[in-house]
C-alpha positions in Angstrom: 16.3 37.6 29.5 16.1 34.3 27.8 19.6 33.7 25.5 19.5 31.6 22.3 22.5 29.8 20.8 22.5 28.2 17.4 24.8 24.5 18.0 25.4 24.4 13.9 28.8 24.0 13.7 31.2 21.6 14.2 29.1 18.4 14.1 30.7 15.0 12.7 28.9 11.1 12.6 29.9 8.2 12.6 28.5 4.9 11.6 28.0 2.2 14.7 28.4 -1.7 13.7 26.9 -2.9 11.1 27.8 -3.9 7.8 30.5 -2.7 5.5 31.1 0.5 5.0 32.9 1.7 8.2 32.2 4.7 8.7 34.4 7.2 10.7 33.6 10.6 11.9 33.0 12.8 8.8 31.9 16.2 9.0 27.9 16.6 9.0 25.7 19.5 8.2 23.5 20.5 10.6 20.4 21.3 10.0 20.7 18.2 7.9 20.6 14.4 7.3 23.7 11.7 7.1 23.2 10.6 3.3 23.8 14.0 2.6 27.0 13.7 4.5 28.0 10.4 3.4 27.5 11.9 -0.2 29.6 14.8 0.6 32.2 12.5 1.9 32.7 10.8 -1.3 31.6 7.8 0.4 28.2 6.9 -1.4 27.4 7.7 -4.9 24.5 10.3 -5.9 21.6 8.3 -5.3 19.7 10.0 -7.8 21.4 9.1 -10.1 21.1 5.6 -12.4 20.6 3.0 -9.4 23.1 4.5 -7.1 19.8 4.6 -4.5 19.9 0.4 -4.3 23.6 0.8 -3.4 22.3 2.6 0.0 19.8 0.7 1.6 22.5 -0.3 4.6 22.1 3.6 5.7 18.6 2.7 7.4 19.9 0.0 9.1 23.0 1.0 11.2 23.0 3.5 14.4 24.5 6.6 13.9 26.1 9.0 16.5 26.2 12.9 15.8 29.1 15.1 18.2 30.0 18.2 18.6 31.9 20.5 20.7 31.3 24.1 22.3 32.0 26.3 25.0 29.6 27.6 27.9 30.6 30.6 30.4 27.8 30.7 33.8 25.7 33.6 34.1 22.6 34.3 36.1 21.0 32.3 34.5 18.5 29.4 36.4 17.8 27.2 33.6 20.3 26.1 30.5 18.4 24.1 27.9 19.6 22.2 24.6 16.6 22.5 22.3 15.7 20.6 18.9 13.8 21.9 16.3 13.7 18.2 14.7 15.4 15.2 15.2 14.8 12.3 13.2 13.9 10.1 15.0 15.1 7.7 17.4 17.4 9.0 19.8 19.6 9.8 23.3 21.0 12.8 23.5 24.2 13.6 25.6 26.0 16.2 27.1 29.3 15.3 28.6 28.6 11.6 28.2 25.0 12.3 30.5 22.1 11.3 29.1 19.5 14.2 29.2 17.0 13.3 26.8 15.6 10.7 24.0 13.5 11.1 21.6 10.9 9.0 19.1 9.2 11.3 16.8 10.4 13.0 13.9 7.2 15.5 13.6 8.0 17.1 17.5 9.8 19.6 18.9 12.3 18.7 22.4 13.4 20.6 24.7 15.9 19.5 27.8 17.0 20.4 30.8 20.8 20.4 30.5 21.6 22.4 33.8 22.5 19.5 35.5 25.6 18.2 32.4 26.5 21.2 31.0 30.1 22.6 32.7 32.5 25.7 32.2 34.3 25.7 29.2 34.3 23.2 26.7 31.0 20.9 26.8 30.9 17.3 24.6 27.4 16.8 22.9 26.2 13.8 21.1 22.6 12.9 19.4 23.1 9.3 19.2 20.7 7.7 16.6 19.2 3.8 16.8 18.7 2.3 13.0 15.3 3.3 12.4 14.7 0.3 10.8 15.7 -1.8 14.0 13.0 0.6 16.2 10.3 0.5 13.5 10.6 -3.7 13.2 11.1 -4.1 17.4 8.1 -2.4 17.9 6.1 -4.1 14.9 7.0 -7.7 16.7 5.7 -6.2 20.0 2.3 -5.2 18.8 1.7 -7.0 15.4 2.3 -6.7 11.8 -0.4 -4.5 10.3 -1.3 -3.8 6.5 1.1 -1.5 4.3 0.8 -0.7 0.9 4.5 -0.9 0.5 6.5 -4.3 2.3 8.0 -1.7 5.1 7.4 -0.8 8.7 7.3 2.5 8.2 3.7 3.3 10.2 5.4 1.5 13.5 7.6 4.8 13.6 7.1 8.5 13.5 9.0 9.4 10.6 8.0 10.5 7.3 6.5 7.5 5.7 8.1 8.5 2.5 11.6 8.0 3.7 10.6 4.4 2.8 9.6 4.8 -0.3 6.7 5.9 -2.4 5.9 5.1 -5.9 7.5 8.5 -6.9 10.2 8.8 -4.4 13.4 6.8 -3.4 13.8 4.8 0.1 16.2 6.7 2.0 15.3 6.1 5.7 18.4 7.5 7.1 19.0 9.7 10.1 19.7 13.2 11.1 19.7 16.6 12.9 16.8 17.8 10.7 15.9 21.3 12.0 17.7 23.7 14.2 19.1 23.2 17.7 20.3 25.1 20.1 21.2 26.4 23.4 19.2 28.3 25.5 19.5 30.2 29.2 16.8 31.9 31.3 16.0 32.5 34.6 12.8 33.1 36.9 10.6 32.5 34.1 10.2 32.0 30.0 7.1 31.9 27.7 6.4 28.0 27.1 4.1 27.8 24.4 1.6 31.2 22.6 -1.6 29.9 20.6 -3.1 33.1 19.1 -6.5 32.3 18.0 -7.7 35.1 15.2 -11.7 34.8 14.8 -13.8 38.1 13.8 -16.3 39.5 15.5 -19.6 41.1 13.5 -21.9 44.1 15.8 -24.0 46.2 14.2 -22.4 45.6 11.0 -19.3 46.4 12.7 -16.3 44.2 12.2 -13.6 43.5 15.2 -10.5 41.3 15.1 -10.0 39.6 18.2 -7.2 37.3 18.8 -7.7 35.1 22.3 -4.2 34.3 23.5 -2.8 31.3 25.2 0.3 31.9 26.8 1.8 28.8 28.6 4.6 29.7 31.0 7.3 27.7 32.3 8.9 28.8 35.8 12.3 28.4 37.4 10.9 30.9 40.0 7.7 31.5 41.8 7.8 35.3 41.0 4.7 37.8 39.8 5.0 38.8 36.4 3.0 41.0 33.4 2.5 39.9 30.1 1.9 42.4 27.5 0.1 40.9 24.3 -0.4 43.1 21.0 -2.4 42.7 17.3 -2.0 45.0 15.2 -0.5 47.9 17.0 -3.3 47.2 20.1 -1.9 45.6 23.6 -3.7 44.1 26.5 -1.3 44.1 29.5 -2.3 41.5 32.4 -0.7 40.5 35.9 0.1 37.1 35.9 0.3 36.1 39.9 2.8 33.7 41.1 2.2 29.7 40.5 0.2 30.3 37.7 0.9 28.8 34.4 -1.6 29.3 31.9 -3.1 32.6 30.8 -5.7 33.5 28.5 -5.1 37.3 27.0 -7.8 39.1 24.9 -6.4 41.2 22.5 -9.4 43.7 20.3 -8.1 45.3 16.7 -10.9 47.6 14.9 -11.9 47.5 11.6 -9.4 44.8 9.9 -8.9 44.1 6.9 -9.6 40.5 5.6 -7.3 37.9 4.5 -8.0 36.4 1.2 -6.9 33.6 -0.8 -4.8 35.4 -3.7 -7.1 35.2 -6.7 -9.8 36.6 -4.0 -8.5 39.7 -2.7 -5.3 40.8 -0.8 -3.2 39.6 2.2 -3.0 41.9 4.8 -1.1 40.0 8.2 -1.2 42.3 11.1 2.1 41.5 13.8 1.4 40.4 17.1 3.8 39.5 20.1 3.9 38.5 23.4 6.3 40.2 26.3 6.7 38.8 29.4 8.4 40.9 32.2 9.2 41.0 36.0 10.3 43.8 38.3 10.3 45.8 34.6 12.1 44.5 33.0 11.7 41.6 29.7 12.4 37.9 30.6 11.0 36.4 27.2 9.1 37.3 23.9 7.6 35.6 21.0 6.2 37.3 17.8 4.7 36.3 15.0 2.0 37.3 12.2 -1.9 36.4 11.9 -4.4 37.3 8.8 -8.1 37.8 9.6 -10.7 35.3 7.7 -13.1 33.4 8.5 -13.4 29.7 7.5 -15.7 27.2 6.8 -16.4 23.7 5.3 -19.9 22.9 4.2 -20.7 19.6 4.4 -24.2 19.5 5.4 -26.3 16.7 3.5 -28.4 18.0 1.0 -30.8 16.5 -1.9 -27.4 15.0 -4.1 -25.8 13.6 -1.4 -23.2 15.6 1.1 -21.3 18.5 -0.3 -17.5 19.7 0.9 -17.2 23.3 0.3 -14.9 25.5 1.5 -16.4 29.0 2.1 -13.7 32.1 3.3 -15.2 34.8 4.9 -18.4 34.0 4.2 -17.9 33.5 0.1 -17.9 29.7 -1.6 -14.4 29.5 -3.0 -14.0 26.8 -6.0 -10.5 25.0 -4.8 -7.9 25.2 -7.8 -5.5 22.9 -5.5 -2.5 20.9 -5.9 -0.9 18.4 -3.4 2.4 18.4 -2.1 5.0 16.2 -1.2 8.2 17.4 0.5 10.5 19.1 -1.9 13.2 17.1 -2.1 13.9 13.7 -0.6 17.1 14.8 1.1 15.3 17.2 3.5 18.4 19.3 4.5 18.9 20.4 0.9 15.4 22.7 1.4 15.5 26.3 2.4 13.3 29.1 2.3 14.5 30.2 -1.0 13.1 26.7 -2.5 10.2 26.6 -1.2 9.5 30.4 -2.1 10.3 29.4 -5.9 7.8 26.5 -5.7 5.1 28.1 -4.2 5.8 31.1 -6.7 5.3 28.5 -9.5 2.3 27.6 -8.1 0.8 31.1 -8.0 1.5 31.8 -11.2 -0.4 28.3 -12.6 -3.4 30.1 -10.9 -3.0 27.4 -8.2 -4.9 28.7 -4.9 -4.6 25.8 -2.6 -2.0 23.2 -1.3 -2.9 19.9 0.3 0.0 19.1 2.3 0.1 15.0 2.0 0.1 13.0 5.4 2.8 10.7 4.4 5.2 13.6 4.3 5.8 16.2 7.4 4.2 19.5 8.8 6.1 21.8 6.9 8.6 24.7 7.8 7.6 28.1 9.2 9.0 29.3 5.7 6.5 27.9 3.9 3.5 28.5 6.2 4.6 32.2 6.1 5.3 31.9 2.5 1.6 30.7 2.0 0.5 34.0 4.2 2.0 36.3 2.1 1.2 34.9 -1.2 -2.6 34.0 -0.6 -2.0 30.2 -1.0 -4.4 28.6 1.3 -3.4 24.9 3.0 -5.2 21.9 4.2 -2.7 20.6 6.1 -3.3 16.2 6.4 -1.6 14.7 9.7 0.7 12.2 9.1 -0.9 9.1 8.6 -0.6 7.6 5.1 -1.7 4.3 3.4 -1.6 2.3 6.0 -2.8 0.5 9.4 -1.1 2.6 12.5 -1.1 0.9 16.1 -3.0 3.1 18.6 -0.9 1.7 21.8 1.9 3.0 23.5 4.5 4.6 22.6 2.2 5.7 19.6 -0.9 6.8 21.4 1.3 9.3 23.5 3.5 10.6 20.5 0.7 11.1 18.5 -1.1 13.3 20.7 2.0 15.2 21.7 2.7 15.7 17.9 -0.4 16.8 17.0 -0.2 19.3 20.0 2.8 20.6 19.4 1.9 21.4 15.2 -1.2 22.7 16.3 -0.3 25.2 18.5 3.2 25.9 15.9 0.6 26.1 13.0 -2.1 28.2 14.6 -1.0 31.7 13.4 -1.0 31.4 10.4 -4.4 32.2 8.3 -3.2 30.2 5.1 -4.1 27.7 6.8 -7.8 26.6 6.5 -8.2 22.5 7.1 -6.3 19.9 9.0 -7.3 16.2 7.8 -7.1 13.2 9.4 -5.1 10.9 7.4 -4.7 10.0 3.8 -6.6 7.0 2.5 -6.1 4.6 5.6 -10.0 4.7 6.0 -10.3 3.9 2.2 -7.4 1.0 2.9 -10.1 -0.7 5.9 -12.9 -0.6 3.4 -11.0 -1.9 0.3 -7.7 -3.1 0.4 -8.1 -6.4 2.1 -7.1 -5.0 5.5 -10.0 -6.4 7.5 -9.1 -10.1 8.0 -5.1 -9.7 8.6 -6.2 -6.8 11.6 -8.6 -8.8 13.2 -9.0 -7.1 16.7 -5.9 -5.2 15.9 -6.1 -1.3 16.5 -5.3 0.4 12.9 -6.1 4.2 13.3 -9.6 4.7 13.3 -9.0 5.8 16.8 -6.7 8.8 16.3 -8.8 9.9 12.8 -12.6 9.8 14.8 -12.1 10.6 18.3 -8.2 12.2 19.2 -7.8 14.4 16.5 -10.8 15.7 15.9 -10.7 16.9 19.9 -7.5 17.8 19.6 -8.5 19.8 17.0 -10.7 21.2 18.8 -8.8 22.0 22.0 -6.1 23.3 20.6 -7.1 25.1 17.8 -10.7 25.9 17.2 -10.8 28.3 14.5 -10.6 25.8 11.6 -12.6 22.9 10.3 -11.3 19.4 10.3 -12.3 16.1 8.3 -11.4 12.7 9.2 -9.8 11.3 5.8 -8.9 11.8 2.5 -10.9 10.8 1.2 -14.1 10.8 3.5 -17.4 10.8 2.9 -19.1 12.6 6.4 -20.4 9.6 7.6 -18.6 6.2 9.2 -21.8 4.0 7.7 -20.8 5.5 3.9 -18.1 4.2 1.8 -15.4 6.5 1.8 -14.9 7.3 -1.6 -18.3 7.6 -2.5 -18.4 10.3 -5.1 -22.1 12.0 -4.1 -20.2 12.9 -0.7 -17.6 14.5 0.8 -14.6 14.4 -0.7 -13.3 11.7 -3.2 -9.8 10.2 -4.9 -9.6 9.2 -7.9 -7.4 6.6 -9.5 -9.2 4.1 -11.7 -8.2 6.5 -14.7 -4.4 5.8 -13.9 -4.5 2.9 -13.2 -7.5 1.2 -15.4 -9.1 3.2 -17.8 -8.3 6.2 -20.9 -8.5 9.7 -19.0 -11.8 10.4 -21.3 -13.4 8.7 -18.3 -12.8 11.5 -15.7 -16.2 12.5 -17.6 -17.8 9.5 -15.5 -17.1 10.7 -12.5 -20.1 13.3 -11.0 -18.1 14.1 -7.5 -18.5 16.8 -4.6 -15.3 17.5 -4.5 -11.7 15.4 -5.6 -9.1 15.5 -3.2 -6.6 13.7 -5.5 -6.3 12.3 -9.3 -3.1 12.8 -11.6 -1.8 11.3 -14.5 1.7 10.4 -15.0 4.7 11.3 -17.4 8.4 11.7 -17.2 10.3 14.7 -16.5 12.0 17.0 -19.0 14.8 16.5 -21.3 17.5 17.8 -18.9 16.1 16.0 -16.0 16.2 12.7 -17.4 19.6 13.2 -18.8 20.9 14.0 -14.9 18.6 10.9 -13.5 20.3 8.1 -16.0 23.2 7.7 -17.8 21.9 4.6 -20.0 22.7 4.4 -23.6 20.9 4.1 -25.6 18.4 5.4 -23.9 15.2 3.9 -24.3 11.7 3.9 -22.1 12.7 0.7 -21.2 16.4 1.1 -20.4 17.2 -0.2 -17.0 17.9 3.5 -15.3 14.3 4.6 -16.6 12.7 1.7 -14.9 14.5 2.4 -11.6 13.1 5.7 -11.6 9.4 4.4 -12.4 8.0 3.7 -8.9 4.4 3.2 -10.0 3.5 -0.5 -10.6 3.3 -0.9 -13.8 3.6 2.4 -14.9 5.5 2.3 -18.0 2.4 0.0 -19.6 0.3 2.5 -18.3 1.7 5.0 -19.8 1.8 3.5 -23.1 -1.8 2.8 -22.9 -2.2 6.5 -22.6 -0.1 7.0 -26.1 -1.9 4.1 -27.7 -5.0 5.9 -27.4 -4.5 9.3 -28.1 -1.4 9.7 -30.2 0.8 8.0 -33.1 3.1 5.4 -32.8 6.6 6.6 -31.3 9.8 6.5 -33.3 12.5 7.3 -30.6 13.2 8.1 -27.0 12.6 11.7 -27.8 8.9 10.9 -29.3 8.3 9.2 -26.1 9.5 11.6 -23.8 7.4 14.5 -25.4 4.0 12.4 -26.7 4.0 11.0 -22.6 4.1 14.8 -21.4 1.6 15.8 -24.1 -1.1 13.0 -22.9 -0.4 13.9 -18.7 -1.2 17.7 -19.8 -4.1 16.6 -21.9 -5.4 14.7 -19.2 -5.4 16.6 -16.3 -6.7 19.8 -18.3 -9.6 17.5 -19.2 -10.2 16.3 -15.9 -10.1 19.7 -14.1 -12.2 21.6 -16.7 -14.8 18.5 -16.1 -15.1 19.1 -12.5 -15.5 23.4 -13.5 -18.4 22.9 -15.6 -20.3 21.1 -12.5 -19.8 24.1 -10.0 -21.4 24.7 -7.8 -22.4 20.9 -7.6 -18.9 20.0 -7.4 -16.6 22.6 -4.9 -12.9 21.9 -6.1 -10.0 20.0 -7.7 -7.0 19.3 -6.1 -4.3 18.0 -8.5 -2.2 14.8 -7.7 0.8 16.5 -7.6 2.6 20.0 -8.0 6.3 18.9 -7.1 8.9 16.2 -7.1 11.4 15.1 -4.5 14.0 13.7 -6.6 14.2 13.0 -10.9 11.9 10.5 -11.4 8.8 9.6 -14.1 5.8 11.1 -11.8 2.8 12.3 -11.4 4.3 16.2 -10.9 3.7 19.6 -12.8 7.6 20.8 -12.1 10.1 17.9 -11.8 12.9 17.1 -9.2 15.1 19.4 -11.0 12.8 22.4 -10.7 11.6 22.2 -14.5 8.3 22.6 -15.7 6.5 20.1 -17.5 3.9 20.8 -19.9 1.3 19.8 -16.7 2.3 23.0 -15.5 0.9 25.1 -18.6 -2.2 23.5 -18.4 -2.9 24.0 -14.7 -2.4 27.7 -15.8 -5.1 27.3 -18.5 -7.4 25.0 -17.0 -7.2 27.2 -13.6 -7.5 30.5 -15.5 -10.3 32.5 -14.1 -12.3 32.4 -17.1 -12.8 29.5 -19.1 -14.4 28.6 -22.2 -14.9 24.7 -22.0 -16.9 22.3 -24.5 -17.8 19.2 -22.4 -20.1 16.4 -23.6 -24.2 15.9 -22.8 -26.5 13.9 -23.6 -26.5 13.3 -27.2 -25.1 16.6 -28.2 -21.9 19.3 -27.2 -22.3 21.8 -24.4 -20.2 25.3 -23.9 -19.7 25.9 -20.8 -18.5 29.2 -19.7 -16.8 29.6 -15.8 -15.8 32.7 -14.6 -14.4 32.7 -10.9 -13.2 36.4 -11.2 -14.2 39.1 -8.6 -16.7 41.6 -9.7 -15.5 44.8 -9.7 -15.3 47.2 -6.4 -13.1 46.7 -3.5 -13.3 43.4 -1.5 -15.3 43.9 2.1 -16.3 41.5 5.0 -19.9 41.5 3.4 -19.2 40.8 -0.1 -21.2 37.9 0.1 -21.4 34.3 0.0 -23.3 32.9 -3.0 -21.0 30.6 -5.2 -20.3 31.5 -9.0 -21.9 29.2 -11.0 -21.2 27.9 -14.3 -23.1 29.1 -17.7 -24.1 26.7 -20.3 -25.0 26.5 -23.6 -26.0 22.9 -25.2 -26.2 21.8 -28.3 -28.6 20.5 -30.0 -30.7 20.8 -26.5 -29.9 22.3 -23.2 -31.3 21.4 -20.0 -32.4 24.2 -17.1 -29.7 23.1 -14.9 -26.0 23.3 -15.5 -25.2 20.0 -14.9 -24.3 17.0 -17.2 -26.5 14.3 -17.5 -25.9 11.6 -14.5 -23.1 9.4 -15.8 -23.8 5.5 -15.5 -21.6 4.9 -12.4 -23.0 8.0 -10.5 -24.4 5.7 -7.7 -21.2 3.1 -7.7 -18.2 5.2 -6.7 -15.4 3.7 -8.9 -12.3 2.5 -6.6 -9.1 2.2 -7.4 -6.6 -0.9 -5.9 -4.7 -0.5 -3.0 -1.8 1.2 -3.0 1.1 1.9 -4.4 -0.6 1.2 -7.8 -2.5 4.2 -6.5 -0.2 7.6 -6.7 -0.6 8.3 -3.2 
């Protein structure tokens, strides 16, 4: 029987040569990361607080060594492995001073054969970690500089491109243990990998679940074996004969009952697990949980251009989204009862969707199963973000063995309904000057067109997936051209008074926000300047956007009066985010089923800073949170311009009465109208002056994402 052994105590690091602080050997959490253990040291200042996070930039650029201690007794075992969850990133790990593994990628699982280092008694690990900063520059001398929208080299390393810095979040490019490790022992043979597929089956109007297991097997011995699979109380059992290492199980479960998004219907997840056993008795098991659904994206061209709808089981669902950014820069600090509070949140703003961002990381089992059970559904992006990625080696490898791995990780859960290429790289080729400076340079295009997509494929092949976001559906089409696809939006930000999210006539709009500080409390723990003005110096340090504070005060000239105080400030900035947003989301409602969805730029912070966020670093919701809850109500009552008159437009995305079946149907809700003084036969707004010149935003990071 395989053995598991958590390896979370007794860790320390230690700093390698480099520039003043010396570091000694401190304790260190593990799961965790080392600013968090410099800070609980005493030897670094918060860095979220005033601009302590300056004071830290030498973290990123010294080697770091992680050790620990523990004791191992033989067994019967044939195989002893030291497995990480997550290491980030570069590193050699080793067990009584012998190297047994290195690693390169933050977004991987590793696994190691240790048999040959570990001893009796008392065993000496290390995880020694190289400056990610030296790695990422090495390897962008080797290949070439390539276009960022932030002066880093964070795309020549796989690491969350936010450690670097983002124009809402802090550069802290440290190091760390991220996700659990451990020790494991088994012998003759153990279950690898288990990809259970859950599609639905339709006979005679006669629905069956079927899930298609993949069970990879790794073998110490070449012995026959049984697996036993089970759904949902049913179990296939099969012989597996010796040498064989990949087995496909079918697995039938009558009469299911769907999963649905929450505001849809309810979330029934049905158990399924996988035994495997010699001579009678059980070597290895996984388990997990799957939903039945069905899922589809719509994007087939039509007389207005190319639509992106998202369709469950058969219905048209209109997207109430939000995208999300890890919840907190210092990723150790997030655990299951944080992300269950933020997702909570976001359930009760009548969110239904969650774009997970691709310059942050596939996120924790918690919050995939979190999503499960609450009826959240995810698009999850893969981690590519605002900028031009090298397609040779190392990276060609580690990003196919990183997709891989998520994929399979990822596949059982039915929250999840998209995977995405990249965010806004493919917008970045078209518009942000990166043409000339690539030349013949590789930048991505590679992994977003052709390996992902078959990966995709492959691996998965229950659930759409779209090269970019945005994309329009075609490589000869601009990618953010409103009338296809899907679209960000970011001249409003950046350029123009949010009124004019009533230009804009698109499909679908996979980002837009509007900025304002966080609350009261927030900004009192994020600076310590007095008197405390917008301008004070703290306050700017924790404005990332360029030029965000004058954009902001555009925003208040417009709309509001003149400010007398900090306090004015603070509240008239919240007032005009919540204004805007509500504005811009109840636009894109009232042209259903034209346009499919709205996904809000952005629920969460990582840290207290003036963003883009509904609920701040701190947890605390801003008045953006109240109006997602209005403006994503099922039923709406919104009056919208047209023409030369006023229009009421009434939306109701609510469930008719009865109980929810397979065949309930697939025809979108549409919005109602009434106009004044005339109404046209269609529901639709007249075509806005720009509705055949997508408006673009400049590159990045005057853009929020």
């Amino acid at each position: 029987m395989s053995v598991k052994r958590t390896l979370h105590e007794g860790w320390t690091v230690t700093g390698g040569p480099g520039a003043l602080p010396a570091v000694e050997a401190i304790p260190a959490s593990v799961p965790g990361e080392v600013v968090s253990d410099l800070l609980a040291a005493g030897l670094v200042a918060d860095p979220y607080t005033d601009e302590a996070e300056r004071d830290l930039a030498w973290v990123g650029r010294r080697d770091w060594t992680y050790r620990t201690s523990f004791d191992f007794a033989a067994g019967e075992e044939d195989r002893v492995d030291l497995v990480f969850d997550g290491l980030d990133t570069v590193a050699q790990v080793r067990l009584n001073g012998t190297p047994v593994g290195e690693t390169a990628n933050m977004h991987r699982r590793y696994r190691f054969d240790a048999r040959a280092a570990v001893r009796e008694g008392a065993n000496e690990l290390e995880v020694a970690f190289t400056s990610p900063y030296a790695y990422a520059e090495a390897q962008r001398d080797r290949l070439g500089d390539r276009p960022n929208a932030y002066p880093e080299p964070g795309n020549f390393i796989r690491k969350a491109a936010c450690n670097f810095g983002w124009d809402w979040g802090p550069n802290l490019a440290g190091v760390g243990i991220w996700r659990p490790v451990r020790l494991e022992t088994w012998r003759t043979a153990r279950i690898a990998e288990v990809v259970p597929r859950a599609t639905v089956e339709v006979a005679d109007r006669t629905f069956t679940g079927v899930v298609e297991f993949t069970v990879d097997l790794q073998r110490a011995a070449d012995a026959e074996l049984e697996l036993v699979c089970t759904a949902g109380g049913h179990a296939t059992t099969v012989g597996v004969p010796a040498g064989a290492a990949t087995v496909p199980v079918r697995v039938e479960v009558p009469n299911p009952q769907p999963w649905w998004p929450h505001n849809r219907g309810g979330q029934p997840l049905y158990d399924v697990a996988v035994s495997l056993r010699s001579g009678g008795g059980e070597l290895d098991s996984w388990t997990s949980r799957i939903g039945f659904r069905t899922v589809e994206l719509d994007t087939e061209p039509d007389a207005d251009g190319r639509p992106y709808t998202l369709k469950v089981n058969g219905r048209a669902v209109w997207v109430k989204g939000v995208n999300w950014i890890p919840d907190e820069a210092l990723f150790g600090r997030i655990d299951a009862a944080r992300i269950e509070r933020r997702l909570r949140q976001a359930v009760a703003a009548g969110i239904d969707y969650i774009r997970v961002w691709g310059g942050g990381v596939y996120e924790s089992e918690d919050f995939y199963r979190l999503c499960d059970e609450l009826g959240l559904m995810v698009g999850q992006d893969f981690l590519f973000a605002c900028a031009a990625y090298p397609e040779e080696e190392p990276f060609r490898s580690e990003v196919e063995a990183e997709a891989r791995d998520n994929l399979a990780r990822l596949a059982p859960h039915p929250s999840l309904v998209t995977w995405t290429g990249n965010n806004e790289n493919l917008w970045g080729w078209h518009d942000w000057d990166w043409q000339g400076p690539l030349g013949d340079l590789t930048w991505g295009a590679g992994y977003y067109h052709d390996l992902l997509p078959k990966l995709v494929s492959e691996v998965d092949g229950t659930r759409p997936y779209w090269p970019g976001s945005p994309y329009s559906g075609a490589r000869e089409l601009h990618p953010n051209e409103q009338a296809h696809g899907s679209v960000h939006i970011w001249d409003v930000w950046n350029r123009e008074d949010y009124a004019h999210y009533r230009d804009w006539r698109p499909r679908f709009v996979a980002e837009f926000g509007y900025q304002a500080p966080p609350t009261w409390a927030t900004v009192r723990r994020m600076t310590t300047d007095e008197p405390l003005r917008a301008e004070s110096p703290s306050m700017l340090w924790h404005q990332k956007a360029d030029d965000g504070q004058a954009k902001l005060q555009r925003g208040l000239d417009a709309h509001l009066p003149p400010v007398r105080d900090f306090d004015d400030w603070l509240y008239f900035t919240q007032v005009n985010q919540a204004r805007a947003i509500r504005l811009g989301i109840e636009h894109f409602r009232a042209l259903q089923p034209y346009c499919a969805g709205s996904i809000v730029w952005q629920l969460n912070d990582c840290w207290p800073v003036t963003s883009w966020a509904a609920i701040d670093g701190e947890e605390r919701l801003k008045p953006l949170w109240y109006a997602l809850k209005d403006a994503y109500a099922d039923r709406i009552a919104t009056f919208q311009p047209h023409e030369d008159g006023v229009k009421l437009v009434l939306v109701n995305d609510s469930d008719t009465p009865g109980a929810r079946s397979w065949a309930s149907g697939s025809a979108p809700r549409r919005a109602a109208s009434t106009a004044a003084p005339s109404s046209p036969s269609a529901s639709r707004p007249a075509t806005p002056p720009n509705s055949s010149s997508t408006p673009r935003s400049p590159p990045s990071p005057a853009s929020s994402s």
